[in-house]
Biopython code that builds the backbone (N, CA, C, O; Angstrom):
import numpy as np
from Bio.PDB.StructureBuilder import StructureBuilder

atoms = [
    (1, "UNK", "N", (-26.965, 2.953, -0.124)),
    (1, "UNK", "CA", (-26.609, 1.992, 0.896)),
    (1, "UNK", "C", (-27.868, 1.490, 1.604)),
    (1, "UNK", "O", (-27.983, 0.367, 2.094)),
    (2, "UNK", "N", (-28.920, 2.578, 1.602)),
    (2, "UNK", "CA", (-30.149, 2.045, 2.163)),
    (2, "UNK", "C", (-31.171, 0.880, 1.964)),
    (2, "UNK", "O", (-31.962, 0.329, 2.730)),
    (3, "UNK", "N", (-30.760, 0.665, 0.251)),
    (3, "UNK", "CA", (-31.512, -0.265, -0.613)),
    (3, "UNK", "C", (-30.577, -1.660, -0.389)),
    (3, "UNK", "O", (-31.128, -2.759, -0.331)),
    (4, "UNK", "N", (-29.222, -1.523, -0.278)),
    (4, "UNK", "CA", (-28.694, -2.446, 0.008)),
    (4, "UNK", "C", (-28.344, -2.785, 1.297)),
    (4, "UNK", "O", (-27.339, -3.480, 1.446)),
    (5, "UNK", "N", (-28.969, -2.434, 2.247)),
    (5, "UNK", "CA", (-28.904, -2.639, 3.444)),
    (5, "UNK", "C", (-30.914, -3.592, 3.641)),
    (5, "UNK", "O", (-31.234, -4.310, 4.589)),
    (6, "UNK", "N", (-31.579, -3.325, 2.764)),
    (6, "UNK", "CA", (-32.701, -3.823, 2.745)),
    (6, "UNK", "C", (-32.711, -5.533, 1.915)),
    (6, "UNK", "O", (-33.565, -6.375, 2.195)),
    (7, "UNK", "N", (-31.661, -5.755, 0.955)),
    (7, "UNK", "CA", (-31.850, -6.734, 0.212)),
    (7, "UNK", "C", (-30.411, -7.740, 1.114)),
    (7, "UNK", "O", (-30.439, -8.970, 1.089)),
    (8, "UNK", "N", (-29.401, -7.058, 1.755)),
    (8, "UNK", "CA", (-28.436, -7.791, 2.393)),
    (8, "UNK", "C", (-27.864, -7.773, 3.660)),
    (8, "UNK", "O", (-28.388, -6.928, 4.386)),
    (9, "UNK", "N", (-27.080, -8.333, 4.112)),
    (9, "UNK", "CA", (-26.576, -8.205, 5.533)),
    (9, "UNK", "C", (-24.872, -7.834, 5.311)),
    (9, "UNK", "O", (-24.314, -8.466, 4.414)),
    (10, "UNK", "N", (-24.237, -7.068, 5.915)),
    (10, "UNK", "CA", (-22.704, -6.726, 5.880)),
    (10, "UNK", "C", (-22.120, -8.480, 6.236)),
    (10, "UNK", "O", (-22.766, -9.263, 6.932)),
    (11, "UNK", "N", (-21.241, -8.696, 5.801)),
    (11, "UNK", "CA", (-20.703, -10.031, 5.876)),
    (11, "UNK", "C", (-18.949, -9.588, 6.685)),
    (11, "UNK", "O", (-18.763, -8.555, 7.328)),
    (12, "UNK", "N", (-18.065, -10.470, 6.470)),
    (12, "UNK", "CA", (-16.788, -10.466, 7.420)),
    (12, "UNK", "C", (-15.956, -10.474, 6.274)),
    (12, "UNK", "O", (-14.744, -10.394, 6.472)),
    (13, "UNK", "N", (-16.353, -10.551, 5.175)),
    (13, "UNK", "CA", (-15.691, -10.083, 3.885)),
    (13, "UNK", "C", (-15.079, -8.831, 3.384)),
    (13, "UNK", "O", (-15.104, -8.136, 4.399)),
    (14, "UNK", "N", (-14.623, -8.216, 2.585)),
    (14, "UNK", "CA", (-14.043, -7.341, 2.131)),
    (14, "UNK", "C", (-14.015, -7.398, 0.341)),
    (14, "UNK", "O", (-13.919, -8.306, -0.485)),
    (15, "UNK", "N", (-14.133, -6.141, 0.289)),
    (15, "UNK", "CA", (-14.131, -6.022, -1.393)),
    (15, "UNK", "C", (-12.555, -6.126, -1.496)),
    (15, "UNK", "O", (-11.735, -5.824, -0.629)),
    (16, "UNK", "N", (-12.289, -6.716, -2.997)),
    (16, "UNK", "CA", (-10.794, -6.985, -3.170)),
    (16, "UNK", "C", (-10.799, -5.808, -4.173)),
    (16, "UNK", "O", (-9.679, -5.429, -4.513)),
    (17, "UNK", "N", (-11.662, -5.284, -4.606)),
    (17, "UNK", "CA", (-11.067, -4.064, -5.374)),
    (17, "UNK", "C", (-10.834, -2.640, -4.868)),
    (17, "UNK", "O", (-9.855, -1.899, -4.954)),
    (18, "UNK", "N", (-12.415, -2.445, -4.141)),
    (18, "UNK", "CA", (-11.902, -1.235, -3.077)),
    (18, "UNK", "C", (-12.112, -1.504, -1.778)),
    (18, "UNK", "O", (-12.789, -0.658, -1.194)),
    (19, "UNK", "N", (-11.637, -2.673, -0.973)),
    (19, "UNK", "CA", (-11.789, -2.839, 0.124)),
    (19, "UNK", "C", (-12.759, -2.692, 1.252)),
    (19, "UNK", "O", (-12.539, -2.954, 2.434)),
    (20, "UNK", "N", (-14.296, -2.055, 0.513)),
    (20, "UNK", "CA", (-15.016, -1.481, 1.435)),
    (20, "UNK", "C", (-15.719, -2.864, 1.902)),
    (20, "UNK", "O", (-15.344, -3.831, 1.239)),
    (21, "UNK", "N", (-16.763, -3.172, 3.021)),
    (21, "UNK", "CA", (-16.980, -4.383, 3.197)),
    (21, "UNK", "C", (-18.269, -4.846, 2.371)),
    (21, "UNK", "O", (-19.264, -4.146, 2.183)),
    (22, "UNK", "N", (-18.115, -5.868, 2.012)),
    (22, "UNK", "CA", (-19.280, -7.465, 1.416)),
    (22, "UNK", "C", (-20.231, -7.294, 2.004)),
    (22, "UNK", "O", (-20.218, -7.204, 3.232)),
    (23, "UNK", "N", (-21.619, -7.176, 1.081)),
    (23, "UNK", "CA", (-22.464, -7.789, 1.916)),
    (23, "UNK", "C", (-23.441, -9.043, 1.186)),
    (23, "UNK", "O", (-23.700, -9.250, 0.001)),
    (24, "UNK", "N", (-23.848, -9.762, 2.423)),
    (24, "UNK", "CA", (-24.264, -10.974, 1.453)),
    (24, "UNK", "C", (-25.719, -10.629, 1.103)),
    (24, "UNK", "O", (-26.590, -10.125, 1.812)),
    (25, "UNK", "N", (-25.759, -11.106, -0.415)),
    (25, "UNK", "CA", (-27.485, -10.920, -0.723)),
    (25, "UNK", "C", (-28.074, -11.884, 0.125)),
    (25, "UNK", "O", (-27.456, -12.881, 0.497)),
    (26, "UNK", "N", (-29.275, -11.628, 0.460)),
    (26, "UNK", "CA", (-30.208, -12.663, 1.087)),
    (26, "UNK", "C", (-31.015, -13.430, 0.491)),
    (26, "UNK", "O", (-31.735, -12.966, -0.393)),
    (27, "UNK", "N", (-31.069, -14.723, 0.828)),
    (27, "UNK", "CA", (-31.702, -15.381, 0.134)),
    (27, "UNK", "C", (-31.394, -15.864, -1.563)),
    (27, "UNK", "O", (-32.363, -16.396, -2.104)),
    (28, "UNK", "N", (-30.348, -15.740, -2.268)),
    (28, "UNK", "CA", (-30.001, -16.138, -3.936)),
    (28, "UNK", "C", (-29.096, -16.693, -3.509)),
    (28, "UNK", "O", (-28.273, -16.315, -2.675)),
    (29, "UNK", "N", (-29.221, -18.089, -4.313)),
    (29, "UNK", "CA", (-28.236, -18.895, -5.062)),
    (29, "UNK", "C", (-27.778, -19.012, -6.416)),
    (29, "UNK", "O", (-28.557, -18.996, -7.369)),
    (30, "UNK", "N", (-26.862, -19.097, -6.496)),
    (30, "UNK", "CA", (-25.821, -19.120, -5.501)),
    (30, "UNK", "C", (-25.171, -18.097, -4.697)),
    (30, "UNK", "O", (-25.262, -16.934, -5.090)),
    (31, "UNK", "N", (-24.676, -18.295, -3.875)),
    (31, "UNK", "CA", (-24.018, -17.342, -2.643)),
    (31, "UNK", "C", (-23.647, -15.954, -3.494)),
    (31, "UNK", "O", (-22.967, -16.086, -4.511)),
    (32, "UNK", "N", (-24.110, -14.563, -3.067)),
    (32, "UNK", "CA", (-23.783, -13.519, -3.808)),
    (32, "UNK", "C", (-23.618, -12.252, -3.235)),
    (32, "UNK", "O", (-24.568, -11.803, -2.592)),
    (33, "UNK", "N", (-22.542, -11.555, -3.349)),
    (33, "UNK", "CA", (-21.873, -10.650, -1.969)),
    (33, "UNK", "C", (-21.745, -9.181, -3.175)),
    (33, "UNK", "O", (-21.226, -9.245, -4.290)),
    (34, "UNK", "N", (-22.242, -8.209, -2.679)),
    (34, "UNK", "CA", (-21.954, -6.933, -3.801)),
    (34, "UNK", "C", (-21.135, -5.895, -2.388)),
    (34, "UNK", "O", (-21.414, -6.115, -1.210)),
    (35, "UNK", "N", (-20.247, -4.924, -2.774)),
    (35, "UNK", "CA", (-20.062, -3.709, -2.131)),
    (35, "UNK", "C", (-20.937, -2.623, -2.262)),
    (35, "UNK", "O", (-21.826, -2.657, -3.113)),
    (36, "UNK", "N", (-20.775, -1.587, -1.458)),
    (36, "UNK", "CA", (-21.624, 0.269, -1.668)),
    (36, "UNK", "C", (-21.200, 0.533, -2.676)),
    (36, "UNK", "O", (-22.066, 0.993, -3.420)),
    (37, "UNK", "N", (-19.535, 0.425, -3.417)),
    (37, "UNK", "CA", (-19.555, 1.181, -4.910)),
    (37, "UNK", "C", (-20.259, 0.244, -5.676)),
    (37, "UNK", "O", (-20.075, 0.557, -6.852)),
    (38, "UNK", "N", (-21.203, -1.067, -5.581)),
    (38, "UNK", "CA", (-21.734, -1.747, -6.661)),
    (38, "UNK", "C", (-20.228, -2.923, -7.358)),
    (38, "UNK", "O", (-20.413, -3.431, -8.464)),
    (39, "UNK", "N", (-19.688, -3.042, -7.058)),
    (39, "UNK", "CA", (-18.808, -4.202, -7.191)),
    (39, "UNK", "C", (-19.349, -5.731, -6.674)),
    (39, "UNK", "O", (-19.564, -5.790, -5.463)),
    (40, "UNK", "N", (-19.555, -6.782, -7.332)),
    (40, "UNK", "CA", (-20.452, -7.560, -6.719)),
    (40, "UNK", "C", (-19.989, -8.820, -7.741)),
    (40, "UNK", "O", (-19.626, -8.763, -8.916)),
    (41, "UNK", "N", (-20.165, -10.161, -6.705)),
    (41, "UNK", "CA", (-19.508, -11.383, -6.823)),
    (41, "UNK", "C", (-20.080, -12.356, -6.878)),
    (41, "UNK", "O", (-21.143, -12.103, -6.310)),
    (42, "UNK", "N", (-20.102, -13.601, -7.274)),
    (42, "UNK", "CA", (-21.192, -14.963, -6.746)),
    (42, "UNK", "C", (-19.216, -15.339, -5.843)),
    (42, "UNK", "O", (-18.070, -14.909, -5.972)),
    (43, "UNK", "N", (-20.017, -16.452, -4.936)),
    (43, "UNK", "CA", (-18.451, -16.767, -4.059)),
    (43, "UNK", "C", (-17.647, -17.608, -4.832)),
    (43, "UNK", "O", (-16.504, -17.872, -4.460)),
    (44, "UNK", "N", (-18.194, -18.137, -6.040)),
    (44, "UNK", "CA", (-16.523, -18.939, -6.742)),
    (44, "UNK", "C", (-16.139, -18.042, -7.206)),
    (44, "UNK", "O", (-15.020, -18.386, -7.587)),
    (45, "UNK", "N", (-16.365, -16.449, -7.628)),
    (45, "UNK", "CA", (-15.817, -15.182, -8.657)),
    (45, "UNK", "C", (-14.880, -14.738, -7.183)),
    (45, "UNK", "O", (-13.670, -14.549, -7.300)),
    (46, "UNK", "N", (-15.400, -14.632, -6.149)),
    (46, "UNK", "CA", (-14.896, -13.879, -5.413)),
    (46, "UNK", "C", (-13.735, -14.721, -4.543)),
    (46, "UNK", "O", (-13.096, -13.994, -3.782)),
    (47, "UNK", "N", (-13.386, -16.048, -4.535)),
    (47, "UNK", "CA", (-12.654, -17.047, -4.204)),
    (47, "UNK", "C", (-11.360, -16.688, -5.148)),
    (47, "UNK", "O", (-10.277, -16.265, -4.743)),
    (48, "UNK", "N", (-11.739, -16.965, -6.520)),
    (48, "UNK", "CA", (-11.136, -16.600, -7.762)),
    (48, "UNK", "C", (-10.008, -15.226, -7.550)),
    (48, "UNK", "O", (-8.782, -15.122, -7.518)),
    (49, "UNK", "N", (-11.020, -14.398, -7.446)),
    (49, "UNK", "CA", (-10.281, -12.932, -6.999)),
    (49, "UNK", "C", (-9.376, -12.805, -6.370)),
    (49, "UNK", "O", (-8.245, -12.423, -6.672)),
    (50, "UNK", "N", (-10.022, -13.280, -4.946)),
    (50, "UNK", "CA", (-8.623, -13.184, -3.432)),
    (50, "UNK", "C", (-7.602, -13.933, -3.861)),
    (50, "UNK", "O", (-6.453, -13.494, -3.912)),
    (51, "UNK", "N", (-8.042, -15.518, -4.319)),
    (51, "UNK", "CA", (-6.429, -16.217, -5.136)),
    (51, "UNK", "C", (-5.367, -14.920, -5.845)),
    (51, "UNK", "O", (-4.279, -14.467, -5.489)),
    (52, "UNK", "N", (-6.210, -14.638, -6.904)),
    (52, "UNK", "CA", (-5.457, -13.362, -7.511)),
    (52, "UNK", "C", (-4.655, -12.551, -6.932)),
    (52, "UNK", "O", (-3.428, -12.587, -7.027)),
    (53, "UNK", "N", (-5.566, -11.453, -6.040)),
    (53, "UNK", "CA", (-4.924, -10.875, -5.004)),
    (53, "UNK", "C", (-3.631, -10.967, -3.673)),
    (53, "UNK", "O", (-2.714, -10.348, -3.134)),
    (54, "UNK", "N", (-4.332, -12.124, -3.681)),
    (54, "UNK", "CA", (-2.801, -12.799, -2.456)),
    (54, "UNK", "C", (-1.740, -13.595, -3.583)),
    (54, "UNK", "O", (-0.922, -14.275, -2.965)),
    (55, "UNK", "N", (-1.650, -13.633, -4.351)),
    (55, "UNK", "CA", (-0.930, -14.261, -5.025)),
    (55, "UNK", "C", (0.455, -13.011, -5.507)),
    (55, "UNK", "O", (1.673, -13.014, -5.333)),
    (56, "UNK", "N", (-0.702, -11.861, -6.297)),
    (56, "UNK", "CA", (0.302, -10.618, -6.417)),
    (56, "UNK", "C", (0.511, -9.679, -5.270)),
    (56, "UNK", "O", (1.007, -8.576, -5.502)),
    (57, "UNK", "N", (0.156, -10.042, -3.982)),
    (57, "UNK", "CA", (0.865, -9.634, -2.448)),
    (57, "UNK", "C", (1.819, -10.322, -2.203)),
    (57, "UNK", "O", (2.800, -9.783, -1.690)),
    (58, "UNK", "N", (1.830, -11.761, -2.499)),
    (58, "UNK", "CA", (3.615, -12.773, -2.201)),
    (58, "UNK", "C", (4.420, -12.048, -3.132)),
    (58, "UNK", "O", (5.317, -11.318, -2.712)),
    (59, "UNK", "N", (4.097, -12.224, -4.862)),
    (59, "UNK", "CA", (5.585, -11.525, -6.014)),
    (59, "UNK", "C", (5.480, -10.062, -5.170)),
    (59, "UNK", "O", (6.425, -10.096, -4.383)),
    (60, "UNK", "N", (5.005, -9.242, -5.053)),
    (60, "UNK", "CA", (5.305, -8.142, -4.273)),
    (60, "UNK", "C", (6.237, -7.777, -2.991)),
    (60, "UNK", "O", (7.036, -6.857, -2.810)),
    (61, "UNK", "N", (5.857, -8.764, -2.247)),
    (61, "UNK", "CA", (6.510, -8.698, -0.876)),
    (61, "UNK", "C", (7.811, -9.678, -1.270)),
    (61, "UNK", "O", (8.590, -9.789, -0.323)),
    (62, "UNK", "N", (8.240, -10.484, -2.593)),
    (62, "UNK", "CA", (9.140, -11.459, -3.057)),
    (62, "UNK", "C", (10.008, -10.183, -3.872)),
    (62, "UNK", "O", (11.231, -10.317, -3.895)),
    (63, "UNK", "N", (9.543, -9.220, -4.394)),
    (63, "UNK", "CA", (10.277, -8.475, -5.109)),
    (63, "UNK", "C", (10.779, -7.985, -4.074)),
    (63, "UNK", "O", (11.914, -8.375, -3.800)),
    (64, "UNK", "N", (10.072, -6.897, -3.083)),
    (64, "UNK", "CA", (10.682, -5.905, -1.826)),
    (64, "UNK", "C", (11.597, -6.936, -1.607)),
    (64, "UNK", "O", (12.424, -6.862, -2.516)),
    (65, "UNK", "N", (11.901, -7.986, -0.757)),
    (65, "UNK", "CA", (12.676, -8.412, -0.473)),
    (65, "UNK", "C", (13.758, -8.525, -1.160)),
    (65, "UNK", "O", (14.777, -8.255, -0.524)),
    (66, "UNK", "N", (13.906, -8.848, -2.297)),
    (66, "UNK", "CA", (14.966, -8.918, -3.007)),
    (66, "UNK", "C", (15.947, -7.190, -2.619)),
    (66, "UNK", "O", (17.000, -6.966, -2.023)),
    (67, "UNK", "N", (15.047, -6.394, -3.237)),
    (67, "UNK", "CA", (15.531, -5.128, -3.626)),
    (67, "UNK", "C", (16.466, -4.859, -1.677)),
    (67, "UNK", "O", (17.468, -4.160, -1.530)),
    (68, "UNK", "N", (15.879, -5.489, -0.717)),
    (68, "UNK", "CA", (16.273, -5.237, 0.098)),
    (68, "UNK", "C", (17.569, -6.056, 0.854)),
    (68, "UNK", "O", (18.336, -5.819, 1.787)),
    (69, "UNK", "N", (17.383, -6.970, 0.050)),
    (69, "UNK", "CA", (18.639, -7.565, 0.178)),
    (69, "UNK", "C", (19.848, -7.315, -0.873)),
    (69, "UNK", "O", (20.943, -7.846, -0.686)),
    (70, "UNK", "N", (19.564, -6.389, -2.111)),
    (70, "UNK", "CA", (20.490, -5.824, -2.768)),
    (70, "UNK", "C", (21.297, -4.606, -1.744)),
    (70, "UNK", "O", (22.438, -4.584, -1.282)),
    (71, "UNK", "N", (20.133, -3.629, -1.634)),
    (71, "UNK", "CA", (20.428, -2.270, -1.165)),
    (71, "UNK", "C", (21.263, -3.008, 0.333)),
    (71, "UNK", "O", (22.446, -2.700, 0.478)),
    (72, "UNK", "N", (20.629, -3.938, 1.373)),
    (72, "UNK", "CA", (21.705, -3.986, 2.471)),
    (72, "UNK", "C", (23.216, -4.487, 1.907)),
    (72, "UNK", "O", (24.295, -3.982, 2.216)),
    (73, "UNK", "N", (23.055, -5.286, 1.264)),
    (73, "UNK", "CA", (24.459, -5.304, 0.523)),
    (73, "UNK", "C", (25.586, -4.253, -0.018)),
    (73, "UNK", "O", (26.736, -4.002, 0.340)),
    (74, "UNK", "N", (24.794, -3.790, -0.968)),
    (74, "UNK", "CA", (25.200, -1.948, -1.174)),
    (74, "UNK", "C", (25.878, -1.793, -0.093)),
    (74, "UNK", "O", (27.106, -1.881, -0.098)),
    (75, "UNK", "N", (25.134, -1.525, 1.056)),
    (75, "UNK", "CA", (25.388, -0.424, 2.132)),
    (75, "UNK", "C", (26.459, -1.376, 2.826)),
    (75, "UNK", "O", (27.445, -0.765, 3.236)),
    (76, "UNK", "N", (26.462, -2.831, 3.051)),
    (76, "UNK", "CA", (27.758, -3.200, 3.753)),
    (76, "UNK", "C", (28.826, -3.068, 2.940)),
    (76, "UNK", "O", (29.822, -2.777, 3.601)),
    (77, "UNK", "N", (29.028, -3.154, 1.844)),
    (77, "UNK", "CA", (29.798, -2.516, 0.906)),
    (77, "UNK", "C", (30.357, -1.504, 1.053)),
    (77, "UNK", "O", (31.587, -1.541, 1.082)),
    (78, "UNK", "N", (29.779, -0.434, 1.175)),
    (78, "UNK", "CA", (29.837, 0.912, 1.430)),
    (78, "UNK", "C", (30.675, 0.808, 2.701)),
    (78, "UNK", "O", (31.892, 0.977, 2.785)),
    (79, "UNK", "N", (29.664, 0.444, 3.854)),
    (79, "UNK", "CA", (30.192, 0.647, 5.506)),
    (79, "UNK", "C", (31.907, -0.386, 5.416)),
    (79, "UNK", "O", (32.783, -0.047, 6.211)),
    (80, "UNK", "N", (32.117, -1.232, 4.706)),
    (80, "UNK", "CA", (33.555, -1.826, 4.435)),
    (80, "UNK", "C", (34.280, -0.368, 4.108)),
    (80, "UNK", "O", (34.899, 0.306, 4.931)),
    (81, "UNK", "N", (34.096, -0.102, 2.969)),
    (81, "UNK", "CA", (35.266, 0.777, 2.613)),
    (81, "UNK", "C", (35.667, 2.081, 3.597)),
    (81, "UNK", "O", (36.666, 2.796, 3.685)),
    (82, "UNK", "N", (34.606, 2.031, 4.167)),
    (82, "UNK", "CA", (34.990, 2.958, 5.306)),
    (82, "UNK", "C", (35.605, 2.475, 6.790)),
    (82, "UNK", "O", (35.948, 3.191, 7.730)),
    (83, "UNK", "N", (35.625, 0.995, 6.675)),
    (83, "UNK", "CA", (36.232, 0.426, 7.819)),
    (83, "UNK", "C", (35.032, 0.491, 9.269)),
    (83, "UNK", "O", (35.264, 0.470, 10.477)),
    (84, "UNK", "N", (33.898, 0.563, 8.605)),
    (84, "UNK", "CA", (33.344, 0.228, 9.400)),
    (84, "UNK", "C", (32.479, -1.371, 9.840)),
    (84, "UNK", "O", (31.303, -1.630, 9.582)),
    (85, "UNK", "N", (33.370, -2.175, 10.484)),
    (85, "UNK", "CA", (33.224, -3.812, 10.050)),
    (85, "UNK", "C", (31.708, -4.375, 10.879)),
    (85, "UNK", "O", (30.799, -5.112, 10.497)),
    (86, "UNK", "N", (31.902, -3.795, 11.891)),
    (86, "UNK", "CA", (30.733, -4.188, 12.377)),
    (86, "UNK", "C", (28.927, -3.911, 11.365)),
    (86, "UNK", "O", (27.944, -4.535, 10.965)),
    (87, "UNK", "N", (29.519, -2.550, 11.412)),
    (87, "UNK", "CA", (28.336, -2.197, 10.722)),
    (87, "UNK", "C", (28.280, -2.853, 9.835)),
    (87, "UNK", "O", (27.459, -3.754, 10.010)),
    (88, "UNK", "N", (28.920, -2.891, 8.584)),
    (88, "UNK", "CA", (28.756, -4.209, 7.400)),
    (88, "UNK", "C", (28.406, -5.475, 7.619)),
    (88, "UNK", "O", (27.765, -6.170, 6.830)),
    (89, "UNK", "N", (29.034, -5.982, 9.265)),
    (89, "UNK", "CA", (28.573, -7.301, 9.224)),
    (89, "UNK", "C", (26.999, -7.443, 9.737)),
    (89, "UNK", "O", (26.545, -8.580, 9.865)),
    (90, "UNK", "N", (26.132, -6.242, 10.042)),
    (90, "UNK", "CA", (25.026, -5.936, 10.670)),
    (90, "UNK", "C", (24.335, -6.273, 9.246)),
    (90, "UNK", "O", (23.673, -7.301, 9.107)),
    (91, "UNK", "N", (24.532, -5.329, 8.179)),
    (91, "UNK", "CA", (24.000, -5.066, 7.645)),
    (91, "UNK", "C", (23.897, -6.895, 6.221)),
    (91, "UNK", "O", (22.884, -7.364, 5.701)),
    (92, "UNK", "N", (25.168, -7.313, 6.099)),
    (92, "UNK", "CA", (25.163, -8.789, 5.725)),
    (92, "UNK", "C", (24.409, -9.597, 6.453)),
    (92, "UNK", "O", (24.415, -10.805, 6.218)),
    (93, "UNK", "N", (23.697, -9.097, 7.377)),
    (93, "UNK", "CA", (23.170, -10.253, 8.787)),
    (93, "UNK", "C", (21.816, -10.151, 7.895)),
    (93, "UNK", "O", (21.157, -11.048, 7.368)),
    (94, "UNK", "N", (21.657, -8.928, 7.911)),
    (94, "UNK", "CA", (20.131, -8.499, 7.518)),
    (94, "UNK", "C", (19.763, -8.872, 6.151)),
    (94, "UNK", "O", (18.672, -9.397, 5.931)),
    (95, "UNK", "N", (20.486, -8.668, 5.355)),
    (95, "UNK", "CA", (21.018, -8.866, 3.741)),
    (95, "UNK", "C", (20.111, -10.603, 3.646)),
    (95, "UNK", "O", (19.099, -11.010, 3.075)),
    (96, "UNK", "N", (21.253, -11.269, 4.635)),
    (96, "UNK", "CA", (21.038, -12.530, 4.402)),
    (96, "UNK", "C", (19.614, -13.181, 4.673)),
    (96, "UNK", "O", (19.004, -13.931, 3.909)),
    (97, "UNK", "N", (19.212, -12.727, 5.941)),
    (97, "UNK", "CA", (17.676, -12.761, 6.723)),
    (97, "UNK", "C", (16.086, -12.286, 5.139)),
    (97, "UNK", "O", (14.922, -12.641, 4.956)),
    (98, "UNK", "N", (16.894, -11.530, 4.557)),
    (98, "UNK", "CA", (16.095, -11.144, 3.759)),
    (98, "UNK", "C", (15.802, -11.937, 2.420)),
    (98, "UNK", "O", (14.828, -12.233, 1.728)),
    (99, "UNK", "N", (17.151, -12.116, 2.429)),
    (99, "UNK", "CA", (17.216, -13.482, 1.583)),
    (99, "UNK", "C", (16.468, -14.495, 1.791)),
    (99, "UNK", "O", (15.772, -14.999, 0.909)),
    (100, "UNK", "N", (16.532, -14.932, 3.058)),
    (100, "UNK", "CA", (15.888, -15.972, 3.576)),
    (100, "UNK", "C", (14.395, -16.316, 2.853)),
    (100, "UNK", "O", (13.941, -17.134, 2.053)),
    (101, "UNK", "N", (13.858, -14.989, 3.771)),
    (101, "UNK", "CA", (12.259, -14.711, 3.748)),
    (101, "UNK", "C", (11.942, -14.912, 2.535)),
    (101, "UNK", "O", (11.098, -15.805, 2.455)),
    (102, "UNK", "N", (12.418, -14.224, 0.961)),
    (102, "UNK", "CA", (12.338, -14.148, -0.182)),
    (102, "UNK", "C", (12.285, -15.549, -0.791)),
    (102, "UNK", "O", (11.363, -15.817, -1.562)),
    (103, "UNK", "N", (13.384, -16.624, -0.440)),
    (103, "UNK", "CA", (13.394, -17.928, -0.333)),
    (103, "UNK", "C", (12.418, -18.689, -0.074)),
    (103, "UNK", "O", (12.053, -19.590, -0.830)),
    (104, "UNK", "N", (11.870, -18.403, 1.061)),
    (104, "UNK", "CA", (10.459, -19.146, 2.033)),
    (104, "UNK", "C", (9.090, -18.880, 0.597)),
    (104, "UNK", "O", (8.410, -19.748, 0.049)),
    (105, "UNK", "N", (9.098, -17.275, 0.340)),
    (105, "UNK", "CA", (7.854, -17.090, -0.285)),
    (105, "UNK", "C", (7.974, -17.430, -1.792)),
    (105, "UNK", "O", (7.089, -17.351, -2.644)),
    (106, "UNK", "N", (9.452, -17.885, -1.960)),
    (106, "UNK", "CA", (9.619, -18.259, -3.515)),
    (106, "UNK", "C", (9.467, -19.948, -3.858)),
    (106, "UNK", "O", (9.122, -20.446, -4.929)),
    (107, "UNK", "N", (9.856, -20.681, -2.530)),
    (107, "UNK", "CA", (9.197, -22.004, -2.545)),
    (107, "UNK", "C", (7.818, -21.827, -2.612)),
    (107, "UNK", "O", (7.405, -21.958, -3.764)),
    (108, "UNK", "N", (6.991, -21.585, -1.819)),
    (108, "UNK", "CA", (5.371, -21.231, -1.580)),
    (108, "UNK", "C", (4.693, -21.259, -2.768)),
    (108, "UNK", "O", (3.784, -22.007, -3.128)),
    (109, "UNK", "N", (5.406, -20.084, -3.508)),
    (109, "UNK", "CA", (4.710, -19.528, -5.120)),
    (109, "UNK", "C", (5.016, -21.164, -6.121)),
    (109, "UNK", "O", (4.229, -21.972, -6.614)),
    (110, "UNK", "N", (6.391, -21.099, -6.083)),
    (110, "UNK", "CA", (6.542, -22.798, -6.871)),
    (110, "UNK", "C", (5.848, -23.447, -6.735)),
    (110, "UNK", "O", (5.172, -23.888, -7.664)),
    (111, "UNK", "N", (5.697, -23.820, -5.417)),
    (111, "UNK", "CA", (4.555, -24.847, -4.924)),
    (111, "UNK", "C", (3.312, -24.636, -5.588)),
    (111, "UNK", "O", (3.042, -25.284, -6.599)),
    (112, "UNK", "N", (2.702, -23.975, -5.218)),
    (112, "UNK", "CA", (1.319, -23.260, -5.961)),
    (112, "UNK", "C", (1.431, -23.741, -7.345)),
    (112, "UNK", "O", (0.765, -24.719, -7.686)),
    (113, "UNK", "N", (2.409, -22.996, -8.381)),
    (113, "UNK", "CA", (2.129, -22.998, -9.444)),
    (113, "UNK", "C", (2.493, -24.206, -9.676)),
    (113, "UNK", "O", (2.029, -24.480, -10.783)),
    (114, "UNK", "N", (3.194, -25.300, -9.169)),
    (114, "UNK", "CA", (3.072, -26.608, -9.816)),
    (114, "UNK", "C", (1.951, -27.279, -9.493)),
    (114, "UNK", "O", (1.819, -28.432, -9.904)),
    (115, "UNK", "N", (0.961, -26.673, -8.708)),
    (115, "UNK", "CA", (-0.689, -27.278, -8.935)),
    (115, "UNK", "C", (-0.790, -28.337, -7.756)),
    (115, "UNK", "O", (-1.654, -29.205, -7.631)),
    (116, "UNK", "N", (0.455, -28.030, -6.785)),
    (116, "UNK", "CA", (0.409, -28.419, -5.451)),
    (116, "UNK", "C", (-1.079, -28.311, -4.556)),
    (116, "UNK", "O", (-1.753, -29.065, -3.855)),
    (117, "UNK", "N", (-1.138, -27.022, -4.994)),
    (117, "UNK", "CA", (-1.961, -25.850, -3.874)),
    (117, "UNK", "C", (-3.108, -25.493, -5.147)),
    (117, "UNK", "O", (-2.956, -25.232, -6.340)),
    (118, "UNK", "N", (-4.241, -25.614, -4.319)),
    (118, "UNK", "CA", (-5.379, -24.878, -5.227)),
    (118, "UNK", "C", (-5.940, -23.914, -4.024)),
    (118, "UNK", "O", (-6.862, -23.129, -4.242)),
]
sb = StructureBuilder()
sb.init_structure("model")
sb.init_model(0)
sb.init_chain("A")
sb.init_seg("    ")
for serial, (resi, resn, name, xyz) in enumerate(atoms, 1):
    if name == "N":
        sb.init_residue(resn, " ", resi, " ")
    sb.init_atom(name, np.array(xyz, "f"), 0.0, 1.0, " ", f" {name:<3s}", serial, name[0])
structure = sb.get_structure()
């Protein structure tokens, strides 16, 4: 870290592989950011990357949602047959809300991939 504390400065960046922080080389062009484990980027590789990264954080947080709007379903299901109405309709409230969100981030991704969004 000592040698790379001599050739760079810590930047406001973050490594996308192990999260530890960027630092920028000094002085090379083009723009060039390495981590302490030696993971290291020019900034269109590392632009490239985060696209990557936030891209499989939306299908991720697009899957959870789903699964969570199955399982509240399940469970108002469940809370029906037991006559418990409120609770089911709590749980359809939430069901639906989840839906929602899943909706919001499934336009987003469309968008993107029809070359809307770069």
């Amino acid at each position: 870290m000592d040698n790379l504390a001599r050739l760079a400065k810590p930047s406001t960046f973050t490594c996308p592989e192990c999260h530890g922080t960027l630092w920028e080389i000094q002085d090379l062009r083009p723009q060039r950011f390495r981590c302490h484990t030696g993971h290291a980027y020019t900034a269109a590789s590392l632009v490239t990357l985060q696209d990557d990264k936030v891209e499989d954080a939306v299908w991720s947080a697009m899957r959870a949602l789903h699964e969570r709007e199955m399982l509240l379903r399940t469970m108002a299901e469940e809370a029906l047959l037991h006559k418990h109405v409120e609770l089911a309709a709590e749980y359809t409230a939430q069901a639906g809300k989840a839906h929602e969100d899943a909706e919001v981030l499934r336009r987003l991704m469309t968008h993107k991939t029809s070359g809307h969004q770069k």
